[in-house]
N, C-alpha and C positions, 0 to 999 in steps of 0.2 A: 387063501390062495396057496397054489404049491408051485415050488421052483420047477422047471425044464429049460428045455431047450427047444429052437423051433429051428427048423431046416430052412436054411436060405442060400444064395448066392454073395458071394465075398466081392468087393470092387474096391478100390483105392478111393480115400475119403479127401477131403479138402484139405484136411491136417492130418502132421501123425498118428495124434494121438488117437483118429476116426480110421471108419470103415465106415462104407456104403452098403445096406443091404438090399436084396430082392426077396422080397419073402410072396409067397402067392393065398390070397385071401377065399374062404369056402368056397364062394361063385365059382373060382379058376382066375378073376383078374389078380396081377400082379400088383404090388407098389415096391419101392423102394423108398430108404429112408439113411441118416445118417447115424449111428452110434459109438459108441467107444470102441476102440477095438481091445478094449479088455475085458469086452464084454463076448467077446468074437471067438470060434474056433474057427479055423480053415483058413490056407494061404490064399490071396489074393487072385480072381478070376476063374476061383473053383466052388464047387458045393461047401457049406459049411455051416454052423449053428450059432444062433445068438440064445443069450440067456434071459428067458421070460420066467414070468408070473403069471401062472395059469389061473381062470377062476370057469366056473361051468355055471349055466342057463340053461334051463329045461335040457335039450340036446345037443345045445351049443357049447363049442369053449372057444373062451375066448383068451386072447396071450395079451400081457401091458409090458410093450416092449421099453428097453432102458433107452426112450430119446429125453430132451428136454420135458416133453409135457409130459409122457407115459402116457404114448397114447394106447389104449384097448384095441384093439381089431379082433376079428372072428376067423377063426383057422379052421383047417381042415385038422381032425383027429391024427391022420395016418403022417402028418408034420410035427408032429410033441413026440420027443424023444426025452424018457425021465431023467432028473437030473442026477 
């Protein structure tokens, strides 16, 4: 796996030490999710990047973002920005 970063949307988390993210998954659907925000660039309610671990499948890549479980999702390429 290699380190990046993936494009998403910055939001106020439940605690300080979180962020809420929006990140948009291959299809076009959205999710959002909560993780550290020290895992987080970008001020609050703008564009900004969380720090994944990339891994690739035939033409896929996919990001295992820093929440509790690390969860895997499928990205769209032109959202990985190297780290």
């Amino acid at each position: 796996m290699e380190d990046a970063w993936l494009r998403c949307k910055v939001f106020k988390g439940m605690f300080s030490d979180e962020v809420a993210i929006k990140y948009w998954l291959k299809g076009g659907d959205s999710r959002s999710v909560f993780v550290p925000r020290s895992s987080v660039t970008g001020d609050l309610e703008t564009d900004g990047l969380v720090k994944v671990q990339v891994f690739r499948k035939g033409e896929d890549s996919f990001a295992v973002l820093p929440t509790e479980y690390r969860d895997d999702i499928l990205v769209r390429d032109e959202d990985l920005v190297s780290a």
